[in-house]
C-alpha positions in Angstrom: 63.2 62.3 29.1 61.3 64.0 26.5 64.0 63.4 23.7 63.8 59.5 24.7 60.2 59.7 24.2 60.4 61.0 20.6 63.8 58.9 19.9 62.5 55.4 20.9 59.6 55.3 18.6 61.8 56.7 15.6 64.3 53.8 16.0 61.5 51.1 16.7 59.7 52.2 13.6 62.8 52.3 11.3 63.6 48.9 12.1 60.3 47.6 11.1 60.3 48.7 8.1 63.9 47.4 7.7 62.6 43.6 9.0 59.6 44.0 6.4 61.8 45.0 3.6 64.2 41.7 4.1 61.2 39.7 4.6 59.7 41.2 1.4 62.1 39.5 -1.0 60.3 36.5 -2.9 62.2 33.0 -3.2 60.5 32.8 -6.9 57.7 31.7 -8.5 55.2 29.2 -7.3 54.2 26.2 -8.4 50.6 28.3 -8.6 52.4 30.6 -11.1 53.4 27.8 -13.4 50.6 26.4 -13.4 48.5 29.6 -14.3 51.1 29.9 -17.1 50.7 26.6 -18.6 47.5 26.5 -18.1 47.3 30.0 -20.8 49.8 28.2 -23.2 47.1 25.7 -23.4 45.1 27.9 -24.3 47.3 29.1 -26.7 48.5 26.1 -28.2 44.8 24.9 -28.7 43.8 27.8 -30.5 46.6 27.3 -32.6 45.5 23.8 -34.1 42.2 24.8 -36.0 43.9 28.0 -37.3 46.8 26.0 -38.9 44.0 23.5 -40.2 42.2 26.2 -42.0 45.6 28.1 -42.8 46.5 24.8 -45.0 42.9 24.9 -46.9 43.3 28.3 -48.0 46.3 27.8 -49.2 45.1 24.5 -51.1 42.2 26.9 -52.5 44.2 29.3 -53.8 46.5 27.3 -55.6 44.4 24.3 -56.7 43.4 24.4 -60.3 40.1 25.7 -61.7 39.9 22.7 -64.2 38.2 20.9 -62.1 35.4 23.4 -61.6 34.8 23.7 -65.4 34.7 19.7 -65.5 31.9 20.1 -63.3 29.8 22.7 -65.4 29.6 20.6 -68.6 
């Protein structure tokens, strides 16, 4: 009787844990997970706007010609 005491338990407790680990298995993402996702590649995408702006007048700066600022001094 004893030994049916301490095996019932046992088996009822492994079988739990084998009904939580089938049950633990995720169909994929959610639509909550794209839309966190997108909503940071917004982020990123908007950020990348300005910097390409000021990317392009650097590079005007650099290779514009300085005649233009001597025209100005005389």
């Amino acid at each position: 009787m004893k030994a049916i005491k301490l095996i019932v338990p046992m088996v009822m407790s492994t079988t739990t844990a084998a009904y939580a680990a089938t049950s633990a298995q995720s169909e994929g993402a959610g639509i909550l997970t794209y839309f966190f996702i997108g909503f940071f590649a917004l982020i990123i995408v908007s950020q990348l706007v300005p910097a390409m702006i000021l990317f392009v007048g650097m590079v005007k700066g650099l290779f514009a010609s300085s005649e233009k600022a001597s025209t100005k001094s005389n």
